[in-house]
C-alpha positions as protocol buffer text, in pm:
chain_id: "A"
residue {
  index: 1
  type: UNK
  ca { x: 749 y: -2925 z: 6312 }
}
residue {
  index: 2
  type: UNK
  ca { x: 1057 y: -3077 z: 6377 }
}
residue {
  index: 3
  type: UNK
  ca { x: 1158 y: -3411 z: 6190 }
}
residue {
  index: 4
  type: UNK
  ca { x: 902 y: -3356 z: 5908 }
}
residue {
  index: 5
  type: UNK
  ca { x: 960 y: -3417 z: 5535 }
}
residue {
  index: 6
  type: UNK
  ca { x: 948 y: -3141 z: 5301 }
}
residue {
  index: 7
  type: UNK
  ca { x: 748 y: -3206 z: 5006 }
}
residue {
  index: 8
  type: UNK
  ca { x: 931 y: -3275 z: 4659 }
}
residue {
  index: 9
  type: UNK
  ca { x: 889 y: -3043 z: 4361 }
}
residue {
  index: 10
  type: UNK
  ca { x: 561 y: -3183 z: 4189 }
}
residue {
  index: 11
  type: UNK
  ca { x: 734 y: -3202 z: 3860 }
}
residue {
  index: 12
  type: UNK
  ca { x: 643 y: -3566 z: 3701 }
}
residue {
  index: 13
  type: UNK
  ca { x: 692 y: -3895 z: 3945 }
}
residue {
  index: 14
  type: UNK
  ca { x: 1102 y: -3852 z: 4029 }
}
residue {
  index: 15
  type: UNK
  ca { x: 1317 y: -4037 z: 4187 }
}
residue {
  index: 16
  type: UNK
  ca { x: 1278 y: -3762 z: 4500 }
}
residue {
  index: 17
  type: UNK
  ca { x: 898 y: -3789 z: 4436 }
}
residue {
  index: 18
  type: UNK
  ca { x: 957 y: -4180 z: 4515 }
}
residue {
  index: 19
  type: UNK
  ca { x: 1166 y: -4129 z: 4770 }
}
residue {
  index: 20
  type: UNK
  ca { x: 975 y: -3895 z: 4975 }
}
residue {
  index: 21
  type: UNK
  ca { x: 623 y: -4102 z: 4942 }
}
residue {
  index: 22
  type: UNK
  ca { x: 832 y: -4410 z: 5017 }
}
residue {
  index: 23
  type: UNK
  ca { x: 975 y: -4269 z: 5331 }
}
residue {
  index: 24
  type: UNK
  ca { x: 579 y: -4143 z: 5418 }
}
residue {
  index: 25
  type: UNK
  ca { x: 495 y: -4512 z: 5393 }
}
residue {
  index: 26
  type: UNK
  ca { x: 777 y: -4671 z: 5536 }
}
residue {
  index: 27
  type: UNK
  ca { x: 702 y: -4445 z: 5874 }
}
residue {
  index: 28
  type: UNK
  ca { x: 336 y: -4506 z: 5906 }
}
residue {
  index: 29
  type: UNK
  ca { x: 424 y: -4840 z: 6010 }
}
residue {
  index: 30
  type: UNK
  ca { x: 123 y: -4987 z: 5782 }
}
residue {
  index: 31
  type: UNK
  ca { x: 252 y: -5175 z: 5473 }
}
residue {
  index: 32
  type: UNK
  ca { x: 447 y: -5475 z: 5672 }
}
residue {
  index: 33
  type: UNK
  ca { x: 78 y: -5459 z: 5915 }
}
residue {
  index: 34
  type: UNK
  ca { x: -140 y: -5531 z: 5550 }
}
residue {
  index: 35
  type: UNK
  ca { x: 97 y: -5722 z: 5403 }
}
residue {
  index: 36
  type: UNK
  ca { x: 97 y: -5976 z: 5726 }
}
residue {
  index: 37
  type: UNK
  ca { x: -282 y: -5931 z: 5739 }
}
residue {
  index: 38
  type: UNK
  ca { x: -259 y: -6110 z: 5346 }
}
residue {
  index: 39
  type: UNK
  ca { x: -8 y: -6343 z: 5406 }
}
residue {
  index: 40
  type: UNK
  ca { x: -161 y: -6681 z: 5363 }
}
residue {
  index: 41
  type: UNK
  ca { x: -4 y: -7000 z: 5273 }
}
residue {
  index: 42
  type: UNK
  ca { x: -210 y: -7077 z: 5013 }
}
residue {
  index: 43
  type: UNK
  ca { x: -329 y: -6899 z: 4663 }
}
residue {
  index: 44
  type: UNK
  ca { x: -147 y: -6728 z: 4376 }
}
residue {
  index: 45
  type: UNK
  ca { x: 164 y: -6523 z: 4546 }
}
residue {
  index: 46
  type: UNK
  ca { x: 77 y: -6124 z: 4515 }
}
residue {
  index: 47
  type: UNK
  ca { x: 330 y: -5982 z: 4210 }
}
residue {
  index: 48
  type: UNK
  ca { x: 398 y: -5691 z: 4382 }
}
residue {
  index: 49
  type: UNK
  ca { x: 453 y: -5590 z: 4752 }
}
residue {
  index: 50
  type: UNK
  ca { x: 228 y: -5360 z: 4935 }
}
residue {
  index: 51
  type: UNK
  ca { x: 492 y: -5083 z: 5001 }
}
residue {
  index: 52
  type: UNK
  ca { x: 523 y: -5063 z: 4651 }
}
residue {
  index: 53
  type: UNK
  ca { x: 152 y: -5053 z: 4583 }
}
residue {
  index: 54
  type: UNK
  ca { x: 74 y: -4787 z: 4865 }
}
residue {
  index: 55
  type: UNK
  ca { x: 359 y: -4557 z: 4746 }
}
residue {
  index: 56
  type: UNK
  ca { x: 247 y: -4589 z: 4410 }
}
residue {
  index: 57
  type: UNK
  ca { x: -105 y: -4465 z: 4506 }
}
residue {
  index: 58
  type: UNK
  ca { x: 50 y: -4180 z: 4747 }
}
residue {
  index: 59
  type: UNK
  ca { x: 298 y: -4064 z: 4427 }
}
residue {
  index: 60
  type: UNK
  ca { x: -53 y: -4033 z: 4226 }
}
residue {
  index: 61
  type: UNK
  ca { x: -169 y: -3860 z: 4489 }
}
residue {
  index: 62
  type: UNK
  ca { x: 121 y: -3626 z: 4483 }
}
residue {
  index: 63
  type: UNK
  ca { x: 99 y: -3524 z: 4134 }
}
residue {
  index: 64
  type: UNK
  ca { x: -298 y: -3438 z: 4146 }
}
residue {
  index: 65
  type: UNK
  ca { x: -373 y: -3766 z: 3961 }
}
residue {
  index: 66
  type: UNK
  ca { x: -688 y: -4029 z: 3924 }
}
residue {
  index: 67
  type: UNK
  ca { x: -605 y: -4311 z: 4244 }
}
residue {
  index: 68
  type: UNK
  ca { x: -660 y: -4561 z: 4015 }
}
residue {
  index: 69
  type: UNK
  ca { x: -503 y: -4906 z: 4053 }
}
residue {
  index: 70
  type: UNK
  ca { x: -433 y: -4949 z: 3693 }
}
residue {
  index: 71
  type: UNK
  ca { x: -240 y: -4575 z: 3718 }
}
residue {
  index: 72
  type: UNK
  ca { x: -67 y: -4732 z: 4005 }
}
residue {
  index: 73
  type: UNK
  ca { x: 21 y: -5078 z: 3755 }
}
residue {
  index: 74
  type: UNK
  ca { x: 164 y: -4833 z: 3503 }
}
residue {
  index: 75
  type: UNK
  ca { x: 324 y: -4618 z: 3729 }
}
residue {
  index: 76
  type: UNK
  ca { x: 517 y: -4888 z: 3885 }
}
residue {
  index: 77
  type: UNK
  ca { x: 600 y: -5082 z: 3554 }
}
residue {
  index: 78
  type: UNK
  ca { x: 649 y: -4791 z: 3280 }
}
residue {
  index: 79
  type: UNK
  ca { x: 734 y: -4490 z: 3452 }
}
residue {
  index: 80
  type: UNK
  ca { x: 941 y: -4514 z: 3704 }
}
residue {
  index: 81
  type: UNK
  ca { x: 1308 y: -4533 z: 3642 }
}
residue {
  index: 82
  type: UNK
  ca { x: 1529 y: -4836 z: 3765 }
}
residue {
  index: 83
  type: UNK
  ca { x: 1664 y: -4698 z: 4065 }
}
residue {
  index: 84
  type: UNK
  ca { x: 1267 y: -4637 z: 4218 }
}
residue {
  index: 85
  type: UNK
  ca { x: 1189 y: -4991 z: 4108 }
}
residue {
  index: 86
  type: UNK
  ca { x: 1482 y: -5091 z: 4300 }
}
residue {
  index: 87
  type: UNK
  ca { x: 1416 y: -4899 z: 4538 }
}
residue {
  index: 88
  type: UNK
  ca { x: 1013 y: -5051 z: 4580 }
}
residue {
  index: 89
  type: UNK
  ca { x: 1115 y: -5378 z: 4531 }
}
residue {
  index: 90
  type: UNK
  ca { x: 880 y: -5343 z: 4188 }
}
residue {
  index: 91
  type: UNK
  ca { x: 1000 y: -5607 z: 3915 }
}
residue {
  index: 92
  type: UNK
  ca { x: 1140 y: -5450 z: 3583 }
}
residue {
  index: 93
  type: UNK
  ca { x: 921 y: -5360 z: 3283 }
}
residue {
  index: 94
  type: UNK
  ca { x: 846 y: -5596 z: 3033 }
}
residue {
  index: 95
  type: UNK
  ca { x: 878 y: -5272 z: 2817 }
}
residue {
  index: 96
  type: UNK
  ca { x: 1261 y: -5206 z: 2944 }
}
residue {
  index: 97
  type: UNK
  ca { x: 1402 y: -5423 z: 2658 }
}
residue {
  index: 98
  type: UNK
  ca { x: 1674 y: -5654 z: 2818 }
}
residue {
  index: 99
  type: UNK
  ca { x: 1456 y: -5737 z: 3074 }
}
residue {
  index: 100
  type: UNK
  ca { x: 1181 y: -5994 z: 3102 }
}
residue {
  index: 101
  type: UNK
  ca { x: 918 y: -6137 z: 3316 }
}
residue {
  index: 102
  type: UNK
  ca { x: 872 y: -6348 z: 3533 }
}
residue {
  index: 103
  type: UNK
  ca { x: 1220 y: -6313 z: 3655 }
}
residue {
  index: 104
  type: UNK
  ca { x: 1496 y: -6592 z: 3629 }
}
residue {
  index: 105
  type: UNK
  ca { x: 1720 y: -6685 z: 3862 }
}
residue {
  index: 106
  type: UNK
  ca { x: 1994 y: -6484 z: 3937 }
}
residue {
  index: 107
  type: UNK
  ca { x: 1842 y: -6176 z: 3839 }
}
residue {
  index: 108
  type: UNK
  ca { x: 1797 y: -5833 z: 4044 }
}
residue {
  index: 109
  type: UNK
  ca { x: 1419 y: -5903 z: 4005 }
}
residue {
  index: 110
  type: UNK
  ca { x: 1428 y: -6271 z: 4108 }
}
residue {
  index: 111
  type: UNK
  ca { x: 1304 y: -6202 z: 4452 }
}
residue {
  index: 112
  type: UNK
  ca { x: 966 y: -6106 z: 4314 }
}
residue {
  index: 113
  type: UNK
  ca { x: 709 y: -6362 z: 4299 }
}
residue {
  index: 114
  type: UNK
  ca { x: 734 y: -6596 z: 3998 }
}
residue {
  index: 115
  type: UNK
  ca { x: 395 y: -6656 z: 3909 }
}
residue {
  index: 116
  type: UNK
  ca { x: 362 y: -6740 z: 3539 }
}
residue {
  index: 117
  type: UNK
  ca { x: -16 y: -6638 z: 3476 }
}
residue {
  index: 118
  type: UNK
  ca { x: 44 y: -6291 z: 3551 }
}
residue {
  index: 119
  type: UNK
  ca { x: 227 y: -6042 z: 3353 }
}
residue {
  index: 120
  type: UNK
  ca { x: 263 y: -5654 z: 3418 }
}
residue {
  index: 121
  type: UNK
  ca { x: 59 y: -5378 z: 3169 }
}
residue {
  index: 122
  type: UNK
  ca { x: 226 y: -5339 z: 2809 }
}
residue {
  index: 123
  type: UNK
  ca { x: 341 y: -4957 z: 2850 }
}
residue {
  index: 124
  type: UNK
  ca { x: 140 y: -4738 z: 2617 }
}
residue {
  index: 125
  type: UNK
  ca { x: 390 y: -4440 z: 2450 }
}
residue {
  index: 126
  type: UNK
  ca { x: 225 y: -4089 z: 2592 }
}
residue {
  index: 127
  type: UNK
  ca { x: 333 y: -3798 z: 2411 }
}
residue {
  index: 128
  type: UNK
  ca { x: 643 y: -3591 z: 2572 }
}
């Protein structure tokens, strides 16, 4: 099969993992189809986009794990490393340190939505 993506080592959630279920996402075509289907002008502004939230699921997928949306939450916000955030347009991790949410101005996350009543998971330590 020509054009086809080869699958990733399935050794944690990489940056290659990311990258690869990313790409899968970005050519179905289908996040920017839901995420116009959910625009509305009204009602609290979604946190996170839905490319984010699909790869996140798909990357679960990937490694054999639960498709839970609260694995996809701490996936996204606690272990994932800066460059896969960036590259999902997922804001930082409370639990990064230097960072903080929501967001202020000026910073690489200040595109994300800034509502106030929601704040991402705390990120639990797993043993290594």
């Amino acid at each position: 099969m020509s054009g086809g993506l080869g699958l990733p080592a399935a050794v944690g959630v990489s940056d290659e993992t990311v990258a690869f279920a990313a790409e899968l996402i970005d050519r179905s075509g289908k996040a920017p189809v839901i995420e116009a289907a959910l625009a509305k002008a009204t009602g609290r502004p979604r946190p996170l986009p839905v490319r984010a939230v699909l790869t996140a699921l798909l990357c679960l997928a990937l490694g054999d794990r639960p498709l839970f949306l609260t694995e996809a939450t701490r996936l996204l916000f606690c272990q994932l490393s800066d460059a896969s955030r960036a590259l999902l347009g997922s804001p930082a991790s409370r639990a990064a340190g230097a960072r903080s949410w929501p967001p202020t101005a000026g910073s690489a996350t200040a595109s994300a939505p800034s509502d106030r009543s929601w704040t991402p998971p705390r990120c639990r330590k797993t043993a290594a």
